[in-house]
C-alpha positions in Angstrom: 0.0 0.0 0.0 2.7 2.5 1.0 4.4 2.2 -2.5 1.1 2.0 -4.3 0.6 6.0 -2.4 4.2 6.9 -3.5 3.3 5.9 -7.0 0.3 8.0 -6.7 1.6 11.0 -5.3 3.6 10.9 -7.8 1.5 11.3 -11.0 0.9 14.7 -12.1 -2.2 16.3 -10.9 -4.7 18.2 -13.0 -2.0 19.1 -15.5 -4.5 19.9 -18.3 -6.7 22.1 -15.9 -6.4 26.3 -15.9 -6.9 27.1 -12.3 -8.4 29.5 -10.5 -6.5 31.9 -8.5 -5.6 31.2 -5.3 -7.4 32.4 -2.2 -6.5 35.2 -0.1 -3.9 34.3 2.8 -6.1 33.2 6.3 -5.4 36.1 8.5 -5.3 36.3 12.8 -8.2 37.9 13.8 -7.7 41.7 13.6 -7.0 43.4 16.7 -5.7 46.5 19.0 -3.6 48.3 17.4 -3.3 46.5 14.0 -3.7 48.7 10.9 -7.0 48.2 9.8 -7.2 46.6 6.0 -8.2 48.8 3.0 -11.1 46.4 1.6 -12.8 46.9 -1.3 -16.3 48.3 -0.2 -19.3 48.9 -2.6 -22.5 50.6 -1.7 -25.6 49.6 -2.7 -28.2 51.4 -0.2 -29.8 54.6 -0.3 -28.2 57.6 -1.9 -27.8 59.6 1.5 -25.2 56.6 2.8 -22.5 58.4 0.3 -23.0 62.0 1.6 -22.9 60.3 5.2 -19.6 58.8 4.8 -18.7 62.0 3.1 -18.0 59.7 -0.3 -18.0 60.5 -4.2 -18.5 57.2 -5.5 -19.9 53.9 -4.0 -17.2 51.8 -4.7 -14.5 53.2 -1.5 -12.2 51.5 1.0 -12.0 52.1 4.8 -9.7 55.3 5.1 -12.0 57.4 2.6 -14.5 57.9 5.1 -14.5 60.6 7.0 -14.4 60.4 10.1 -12.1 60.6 12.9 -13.2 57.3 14.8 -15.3 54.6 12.3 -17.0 52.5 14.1 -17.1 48.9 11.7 -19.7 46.3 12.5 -19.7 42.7 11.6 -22.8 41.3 11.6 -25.1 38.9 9.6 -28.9 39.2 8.6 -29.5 35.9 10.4 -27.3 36.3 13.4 -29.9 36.6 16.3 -27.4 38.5 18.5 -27.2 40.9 15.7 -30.6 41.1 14.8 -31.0 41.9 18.7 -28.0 44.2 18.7 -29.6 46.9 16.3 -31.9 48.9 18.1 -28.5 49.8 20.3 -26.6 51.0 17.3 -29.9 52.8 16.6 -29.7 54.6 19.0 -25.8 55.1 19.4 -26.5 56.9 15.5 -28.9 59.0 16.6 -27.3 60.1 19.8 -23.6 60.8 17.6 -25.6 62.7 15.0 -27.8 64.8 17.6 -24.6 65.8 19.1 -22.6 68.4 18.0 -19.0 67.5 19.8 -19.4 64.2 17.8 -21.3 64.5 14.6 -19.3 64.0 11.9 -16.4 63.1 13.8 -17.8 59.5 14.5 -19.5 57.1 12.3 -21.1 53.9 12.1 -20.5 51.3 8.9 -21.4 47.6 9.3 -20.6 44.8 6.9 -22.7 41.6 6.5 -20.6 38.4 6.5 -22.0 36.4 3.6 -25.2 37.7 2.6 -26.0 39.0 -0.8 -27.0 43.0 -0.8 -30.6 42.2 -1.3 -30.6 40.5 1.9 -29.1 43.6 3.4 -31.7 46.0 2.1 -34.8 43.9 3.9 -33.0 43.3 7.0 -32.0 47.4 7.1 -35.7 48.1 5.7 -36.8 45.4 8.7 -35.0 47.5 11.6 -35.1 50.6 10.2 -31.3 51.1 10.2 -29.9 54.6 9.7 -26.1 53.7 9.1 -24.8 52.0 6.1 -24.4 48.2 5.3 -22.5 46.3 3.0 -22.7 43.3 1.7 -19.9 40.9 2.0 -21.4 38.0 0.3 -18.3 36.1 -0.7 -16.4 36.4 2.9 -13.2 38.7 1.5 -13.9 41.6 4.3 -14.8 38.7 6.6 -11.2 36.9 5.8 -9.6 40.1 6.0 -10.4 40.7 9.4 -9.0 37.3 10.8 -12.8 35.7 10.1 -14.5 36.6 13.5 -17.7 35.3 14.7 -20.5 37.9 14.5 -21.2 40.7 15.9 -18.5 41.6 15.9 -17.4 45.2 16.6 -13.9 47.3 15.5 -13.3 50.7 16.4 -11.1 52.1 13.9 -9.3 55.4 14.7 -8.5 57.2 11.4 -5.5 58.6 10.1 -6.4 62.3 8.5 -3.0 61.9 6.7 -5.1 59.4 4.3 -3.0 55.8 5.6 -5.1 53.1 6.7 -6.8 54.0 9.9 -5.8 51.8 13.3 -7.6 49.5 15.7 -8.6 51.5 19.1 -10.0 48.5 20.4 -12.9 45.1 19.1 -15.4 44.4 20.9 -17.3 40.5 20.5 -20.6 39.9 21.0 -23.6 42.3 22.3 -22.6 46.0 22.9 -25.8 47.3 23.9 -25.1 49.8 26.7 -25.2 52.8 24.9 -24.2 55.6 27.2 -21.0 53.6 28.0 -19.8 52.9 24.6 -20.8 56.4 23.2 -18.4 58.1 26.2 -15.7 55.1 24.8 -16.1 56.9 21.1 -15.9 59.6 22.7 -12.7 59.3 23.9 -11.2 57.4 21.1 -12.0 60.1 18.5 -9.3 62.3 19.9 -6.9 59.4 20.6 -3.5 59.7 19.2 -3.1 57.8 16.2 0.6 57.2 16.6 0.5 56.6 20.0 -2.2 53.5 19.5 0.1 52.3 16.4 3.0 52.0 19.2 0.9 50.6 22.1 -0.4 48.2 19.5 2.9 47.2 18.2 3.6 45.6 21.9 0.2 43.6 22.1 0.1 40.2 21.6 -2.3 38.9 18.6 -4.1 36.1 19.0 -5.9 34.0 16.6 -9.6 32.5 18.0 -9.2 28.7 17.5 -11.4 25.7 16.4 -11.3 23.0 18.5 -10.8 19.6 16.9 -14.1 17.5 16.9 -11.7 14.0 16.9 -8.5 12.7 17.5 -6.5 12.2 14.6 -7.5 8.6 14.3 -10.4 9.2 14.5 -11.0 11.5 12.4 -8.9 9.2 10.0 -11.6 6.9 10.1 -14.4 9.4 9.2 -12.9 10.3 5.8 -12.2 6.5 4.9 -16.1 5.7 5.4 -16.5 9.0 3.1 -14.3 8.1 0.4 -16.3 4.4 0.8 -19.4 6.1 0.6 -18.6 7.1 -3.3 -18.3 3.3 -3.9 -15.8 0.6 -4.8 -13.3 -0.9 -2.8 -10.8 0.9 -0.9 -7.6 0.0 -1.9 -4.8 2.6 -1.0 -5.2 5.5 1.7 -3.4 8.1 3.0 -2.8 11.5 4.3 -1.1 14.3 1.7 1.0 16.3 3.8 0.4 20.3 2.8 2.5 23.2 3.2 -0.6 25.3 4.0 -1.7 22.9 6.7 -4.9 22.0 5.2 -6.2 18.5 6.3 -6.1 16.3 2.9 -6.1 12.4 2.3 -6.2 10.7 -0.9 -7.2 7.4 -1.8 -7.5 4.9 -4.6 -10.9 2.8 -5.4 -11.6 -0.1 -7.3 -14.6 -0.1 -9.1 -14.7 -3.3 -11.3 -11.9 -3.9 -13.1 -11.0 0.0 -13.0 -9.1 2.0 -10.8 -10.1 5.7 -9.6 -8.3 8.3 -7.5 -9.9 10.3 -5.2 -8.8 13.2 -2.3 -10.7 14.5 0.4 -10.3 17.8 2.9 -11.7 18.4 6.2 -13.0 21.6 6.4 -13.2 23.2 9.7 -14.3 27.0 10.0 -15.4 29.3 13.0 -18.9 30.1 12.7 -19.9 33.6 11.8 -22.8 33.8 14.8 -21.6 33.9 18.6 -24.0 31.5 19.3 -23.4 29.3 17.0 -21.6 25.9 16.8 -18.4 25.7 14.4 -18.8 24.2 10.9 -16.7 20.8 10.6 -17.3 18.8 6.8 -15.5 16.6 4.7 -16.0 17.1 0.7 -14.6 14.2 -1.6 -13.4 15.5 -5.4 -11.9 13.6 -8.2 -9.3 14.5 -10.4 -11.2 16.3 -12.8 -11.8 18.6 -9.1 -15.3 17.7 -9.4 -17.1 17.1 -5.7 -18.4 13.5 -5.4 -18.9 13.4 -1.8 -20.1 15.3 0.9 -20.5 14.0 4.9 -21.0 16.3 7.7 -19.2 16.3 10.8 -20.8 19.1 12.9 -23.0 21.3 10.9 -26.2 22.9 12.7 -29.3 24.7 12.1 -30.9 27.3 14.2 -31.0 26.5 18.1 -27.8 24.3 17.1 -29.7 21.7 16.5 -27.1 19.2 14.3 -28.3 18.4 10.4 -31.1 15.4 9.7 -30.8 12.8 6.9 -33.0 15.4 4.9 -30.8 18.4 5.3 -28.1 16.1 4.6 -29.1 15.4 1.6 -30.5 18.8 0.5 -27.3 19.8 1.0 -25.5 16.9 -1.0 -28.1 17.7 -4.0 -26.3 21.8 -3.8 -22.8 21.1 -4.0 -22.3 17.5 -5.5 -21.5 17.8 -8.9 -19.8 21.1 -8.5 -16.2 21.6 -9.4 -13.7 23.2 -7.1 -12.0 25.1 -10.2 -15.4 27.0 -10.9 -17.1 27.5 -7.4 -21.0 28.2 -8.1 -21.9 31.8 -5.6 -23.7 31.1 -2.7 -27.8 31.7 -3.4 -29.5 31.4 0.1 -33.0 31.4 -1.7 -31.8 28.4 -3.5 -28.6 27.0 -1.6 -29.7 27.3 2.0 -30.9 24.4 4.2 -33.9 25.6 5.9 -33.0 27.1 9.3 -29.1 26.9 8.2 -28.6 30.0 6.2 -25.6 30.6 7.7 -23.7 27.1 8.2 -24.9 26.7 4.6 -23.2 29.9 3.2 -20.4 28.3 5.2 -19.8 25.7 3.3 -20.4 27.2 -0.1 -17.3 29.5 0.5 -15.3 26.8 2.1 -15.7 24.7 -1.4 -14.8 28.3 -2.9 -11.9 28.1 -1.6 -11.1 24.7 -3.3 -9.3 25.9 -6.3 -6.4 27.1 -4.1 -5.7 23.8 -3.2 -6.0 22.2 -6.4 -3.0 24.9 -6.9 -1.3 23.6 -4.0 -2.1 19.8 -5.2 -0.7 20.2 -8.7 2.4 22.1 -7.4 3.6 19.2 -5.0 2.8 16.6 -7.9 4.5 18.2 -10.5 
């Protein structure tokens, strides 16, 4: 067996395939005193969102707001912390615009992790939010940021020299005393930007981890029932040892009097809710990078309640068939398991994601 995986490893991978480009670098979660990333933002709500942000065109990044503090909210439309968190940043808006000492010094921007922009326009026509949204509906901003659960708040002091602004301080979870974190905006509006670049070059960044579901062995045994599960004998298995870390086994099948290669990656990725549970899958491609398997580890629905046989298989019926090289976007009309909009749109960018390691595949094979 272990020469039969030597000889496979050893054929070249995909060598007839153009590939997507790879996906962005995994970052550590953004924190104090890190220079806040210049994303590519696009609005799509009401005209008076550009005159509020003091903006010329809707397509902007972070330091062309004006502002002196920006206050950056990650949230998403189905997050029920963040659905309970907006009548707070209501009212923090309308108390910073009623106020003179702070009005136009300090402003609000949020940033929905993986929803589409028509999603953001009912949820801000739903709560009857003042501030502007965007739509992050592929997870870039969301990556860019160290990929925090939701809500998830950034206080970005700005820089009036134009450089990216820097991060006065994050706050996870709730923020709902309003009083206390409008004095804290307050304050951090007339902070000194070099100063916090200093102090924040001395604190310690830490990334949030996942915690494994199974011991390696375990989890060793999970993917071998998955490659099974596509049929034929099992005949040669293996894990593919990655530069970029990623969890990836191949194995060889024997279907009659034919032999077929397969791989396999575990996907593991925070959850964009606080409340949530993490998402843990395994996907199964060929070598045409087309997805011919898909078993759940840990993936929940609303209340975390983990996946039936039916959502399962709803799920199965979205993404097998799919290839890695040409991702299909995320629909959550279409695509989403009922009560699972999120975890779903989870797993949709996770598979987006797969033509980077089709890169990394074909460059150890070559």
């Amino acid at each position: 067996m272990i020469k039969q995986l030597r000889y496979l490893m050893a054929v070249p991978l995909l060598a007839l395939l153009t590939l997507a480009p790879a996906a962005a670098e995994e970052r550590p979660l953004i924190a104090f005193g890190d220079p806040f990333p210049e994303l590519a933002l696009t609005l799509t709500g009401p005209g008076h969102d550009l005159s509020y942000l003091g903006l010329g065109i809707t397509s902007f990044t972070p330091s062309q707001v004006r502002a002196e503090l920006l206050l950056v909210e990650l949230l998403n439309v189905h997050c029920v912390h963040c659905q309970q968190q907006v009548p707070s940043y209501n009212e923090l808006f309308k108390l910073i615009e009623k106020t003179p000492a702070t009005r136009g010094r300090i402003k609000l921007l949020g940033i929905a992790v993986g929803n589409l922009p028509e999603e953001v326009e009912a949820f801000r026509r739903t709560y009857q939010v003042p501030f502007p949204i965007v739509a992050d509906p592929r997870f870039a901003s969301h990556r860019a940021l160290g990929g925090s659960a939701t809500p998830f708040s950034i206080y970005v002091r700005q820089d009036s020299s134009g450089q990216s602004g820097v991060v006065a301080k994050t706050h996870l979870g709730l923020n709902a005393d309003v009083s206390k974190l409008f004095g804290e905006l307050r304050q951090l509006a007339s902070a000194d930007v070099d100063s916090l670049r200093r102090q924040g070059a001395e604190a310690v960044r830490k990334r949030t981890a996942i915690t494994p579901l199974y011991s390696d062995w375990r989890l060793a045994e999970k993917v071998r029932q998955a490659f099974l599960k596509t049929g034929g004998e099992l005949i040669a298995f293996g894990p593919v040892k990655l530069r970029s870390g990623r969890r990836v086994y191949t194995a060889v099948m024997r279907r009659g009097e034919q032999s077929v290669r397969l791989f396999a990656e575990v996907a593991s990725r925070q959850t964009v809710c606080d409340v949530c549970h993490d998402v843990h899958f395994i996907y199964v491609f060929d070598m045409t990078t087309r997805i011919v398997g898909f078993e759940p580890l840990q993936v929940t629905k609303y209340g975390n309640v983990l996946w039936n046989d039916e959502d399962v298989t709803t799920m199965r019926r979205r993404v097998v068939g799919q290839y890695l090289t040409a991702p299909r976007p995320f629909d959550p009309k279409v695509d989403a398991v009922t009560s699972a909009t999120i975890s779903s749109a989870i797993i949709f960018d996770s598979l987006a994601q797969g033509a980077a390691l089709i890169e990394e595949l074909r460059a150890k094979t070559d």
